[in-house]
C-alpha positions in Angstrom: -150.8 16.7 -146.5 -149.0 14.8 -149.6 -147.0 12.0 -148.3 -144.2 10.0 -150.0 -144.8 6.7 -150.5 -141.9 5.6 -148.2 -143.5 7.5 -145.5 -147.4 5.5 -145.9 -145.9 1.8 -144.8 -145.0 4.2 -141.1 -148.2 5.4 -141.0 -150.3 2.3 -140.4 -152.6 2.4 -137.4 -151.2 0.0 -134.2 -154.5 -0.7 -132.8 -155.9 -3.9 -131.5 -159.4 -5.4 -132.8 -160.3 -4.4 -128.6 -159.0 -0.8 -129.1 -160.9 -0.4 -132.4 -164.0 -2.4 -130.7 -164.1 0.7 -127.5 -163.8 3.4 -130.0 -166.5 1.9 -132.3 -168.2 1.9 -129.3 -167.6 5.7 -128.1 -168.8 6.7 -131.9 -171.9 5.2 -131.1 -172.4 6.9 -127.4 -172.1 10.2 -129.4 -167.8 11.1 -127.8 -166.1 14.0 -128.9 -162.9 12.5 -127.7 -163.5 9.3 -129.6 -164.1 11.6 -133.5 -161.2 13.3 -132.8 -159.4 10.0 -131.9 -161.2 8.6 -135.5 -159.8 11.5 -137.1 -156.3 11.2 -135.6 -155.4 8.0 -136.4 -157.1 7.4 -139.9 -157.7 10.7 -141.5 -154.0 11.1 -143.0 -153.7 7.2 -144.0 -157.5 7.8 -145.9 -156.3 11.0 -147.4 -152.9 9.0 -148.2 -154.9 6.7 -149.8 -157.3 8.9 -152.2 -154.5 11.0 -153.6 -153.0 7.7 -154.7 -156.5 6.4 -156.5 -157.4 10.2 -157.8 -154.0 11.9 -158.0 -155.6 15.4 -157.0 -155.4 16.6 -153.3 -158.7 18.9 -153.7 -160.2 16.0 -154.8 -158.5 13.5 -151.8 -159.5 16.2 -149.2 -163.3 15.7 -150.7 -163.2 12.3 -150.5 -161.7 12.4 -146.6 -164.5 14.7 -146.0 -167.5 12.7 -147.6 -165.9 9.2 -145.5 -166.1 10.7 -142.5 -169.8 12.3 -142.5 -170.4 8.9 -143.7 -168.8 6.9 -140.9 -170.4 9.7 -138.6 -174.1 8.7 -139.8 -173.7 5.0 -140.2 -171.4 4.1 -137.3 -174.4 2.6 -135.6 -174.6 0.2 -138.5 -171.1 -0.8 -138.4 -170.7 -4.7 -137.2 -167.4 -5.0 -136.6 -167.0 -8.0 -138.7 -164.1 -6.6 -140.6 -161.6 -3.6 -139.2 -162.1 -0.3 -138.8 -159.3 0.4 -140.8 -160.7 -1.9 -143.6 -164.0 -0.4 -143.1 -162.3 3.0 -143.5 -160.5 2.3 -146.4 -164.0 0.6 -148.8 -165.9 3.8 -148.0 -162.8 5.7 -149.4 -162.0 3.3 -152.3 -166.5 3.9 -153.4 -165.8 8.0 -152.8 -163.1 7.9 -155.3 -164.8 6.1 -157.6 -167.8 8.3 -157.2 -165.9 11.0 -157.2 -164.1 10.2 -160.5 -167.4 9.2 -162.3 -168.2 12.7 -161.4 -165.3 14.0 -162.9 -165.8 12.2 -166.1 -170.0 12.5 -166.2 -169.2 16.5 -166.0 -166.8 17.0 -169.0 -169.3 14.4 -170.8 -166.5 12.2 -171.5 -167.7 8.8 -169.0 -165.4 6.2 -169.0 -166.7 2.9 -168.2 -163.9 2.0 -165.5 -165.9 -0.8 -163.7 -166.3 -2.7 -166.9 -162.9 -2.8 -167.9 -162.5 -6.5 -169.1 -162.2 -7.7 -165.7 -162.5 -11.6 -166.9 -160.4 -10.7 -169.8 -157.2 -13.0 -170.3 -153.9 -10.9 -170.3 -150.3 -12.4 -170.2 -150.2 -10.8 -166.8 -152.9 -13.3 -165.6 -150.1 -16.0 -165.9 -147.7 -14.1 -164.0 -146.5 -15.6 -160.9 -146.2 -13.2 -157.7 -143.1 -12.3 -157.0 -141.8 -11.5 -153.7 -141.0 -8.3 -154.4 -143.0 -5.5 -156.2 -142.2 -2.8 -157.9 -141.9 -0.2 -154.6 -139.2 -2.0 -153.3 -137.0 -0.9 -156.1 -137.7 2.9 -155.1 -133.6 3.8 -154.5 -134.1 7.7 -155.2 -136.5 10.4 -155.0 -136.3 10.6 -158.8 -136.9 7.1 -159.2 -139.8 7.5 -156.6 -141.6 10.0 -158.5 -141.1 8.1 -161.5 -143.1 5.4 -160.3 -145.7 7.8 -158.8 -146.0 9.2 -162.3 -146.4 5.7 -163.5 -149.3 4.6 -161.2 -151.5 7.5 -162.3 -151.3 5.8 -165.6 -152.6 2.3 -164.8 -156.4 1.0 -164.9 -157.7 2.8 -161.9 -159.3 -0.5 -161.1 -156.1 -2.4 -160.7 -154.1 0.9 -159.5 -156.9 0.5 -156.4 -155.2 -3.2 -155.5 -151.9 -2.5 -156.3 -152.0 0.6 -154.0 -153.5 -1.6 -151.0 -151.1 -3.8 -150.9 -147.3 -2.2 -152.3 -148.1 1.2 -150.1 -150.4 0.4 -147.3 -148.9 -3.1 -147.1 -152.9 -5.1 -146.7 -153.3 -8.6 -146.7 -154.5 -10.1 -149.6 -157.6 -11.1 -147.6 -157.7 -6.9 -146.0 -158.2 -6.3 -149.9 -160.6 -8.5 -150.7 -162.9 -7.1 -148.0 -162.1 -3.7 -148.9 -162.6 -4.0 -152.5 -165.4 -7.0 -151.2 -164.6 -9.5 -154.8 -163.1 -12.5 -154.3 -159.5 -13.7 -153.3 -158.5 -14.7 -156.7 -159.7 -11.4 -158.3 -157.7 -9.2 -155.8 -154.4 -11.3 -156.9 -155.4 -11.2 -160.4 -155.4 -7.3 -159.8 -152.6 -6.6 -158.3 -150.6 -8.9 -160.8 -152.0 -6.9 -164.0 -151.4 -3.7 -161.6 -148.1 -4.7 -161.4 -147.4 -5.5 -165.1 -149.2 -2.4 -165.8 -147.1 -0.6 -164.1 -143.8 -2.5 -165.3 -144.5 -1.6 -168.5 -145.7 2.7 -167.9 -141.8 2.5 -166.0 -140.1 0.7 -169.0 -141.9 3.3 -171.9 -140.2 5.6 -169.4 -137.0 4.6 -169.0 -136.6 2.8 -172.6 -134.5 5.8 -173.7 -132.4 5.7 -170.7 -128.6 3.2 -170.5 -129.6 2.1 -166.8 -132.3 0.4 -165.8 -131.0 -2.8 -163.7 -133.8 -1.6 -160.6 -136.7 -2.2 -162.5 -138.2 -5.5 -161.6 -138.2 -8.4 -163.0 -141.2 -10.8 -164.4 -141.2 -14.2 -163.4 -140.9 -16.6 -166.5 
């Protein structure tokens, strides 16, 4: 089921908010058709998804399985005040946080990954966005599994915004309801994210003669 990650940007769903409203509503009547229609069009982007944040596909095929049961039971409860898709994708971010808090609480080695110095200063948080992020410097499949390498690396925290918006290509207001903080903290995140993951690729390649596609920080 592993995807590349210049596969996921094809992979987004082209419903409209009226096609998602009629299936919502099918879920809710109970539809066979309509679960299977759930599963066909979101089940590979959520399991997409997951195996970036966990980086384990036993563990992103748990996680698929515990969104679904739980978009099965609470459909009903589902007000349609964001998209499905966005909907979708905060269940799946909370199961893989759940799921690596179980990981960690088992080997009795906990990591506190929600309390990571989120209102910290860090030179990234003067960073200014630049148009282009790391992913758009993918030229090769070495280079592209370099940078996979180099996201399992980062603060899962900001690896979670950075993932939203360089490979699934969200809004910066899609994050903010999937991750449900505030505008400013989803840019803050995916900045640090980013400058995380500048400098996992430049420990990398520090050794290495060429290294003109690696992005560059605004002054």
């Amino acid at each position: 089921m592993a995807t590349s990650i210049l596969d996921l940007n094809a992979q987004k769903p082209a419903a409209t908010d009226s096609e998602d409203l009629a299936l919502v509503r099918s879920l809710r009547e109970g539809s066979e058709c309509a679960y299977e229609t759930l599963l066909l069009r979101f089940q590979q982007p959520v399991y997409n998804l997951a195996l970036r944040l966990l980086n384990d596909p036993s563990d992103a095929s748990d996680v698929v399985q515990e969104v679904f049961l739980k978009v099965f039971r609470n459909v009903g409860h589902f007000r349609c005040q964001s998209s499905l898709k966005t909907w979708l994708f905060r269940i799946a971010i909370n199961e893989a946080h759940n799921q690596r808090r179980w990981f960690f609480r088992h080997r009795n080695r906990e990591v506190g990954i929600e309390d990571e110095q989120e209102d910290s200063r860090s030179r990234a948080d003067t960073l200014a966005d630049a148009a282009r992020s790391p992913f758009d410097y993918v030229l090769d499949r070495e280079k592209e599994a370099m940078i996979e390498a180099a996201l399992t690396r980062i603060n899962p925290t900001f690896r979670a915004a950075v993932v939203l918006r360089d490979i699934t290509d969200m809004s910066y207001e899609e994050i903010a309801e999937v991750l449900q903080v505030s505008l400013g903290t989803v840019k803050s995140r995916i900045l640090r994210g980013r400058e995380a993951l500048r400098q996992e690729l430049e420990r990398k390649l520090q050794s290495q003669p060429a290294m003109q596609w690696l992005p560059k920080t605004a002054e």
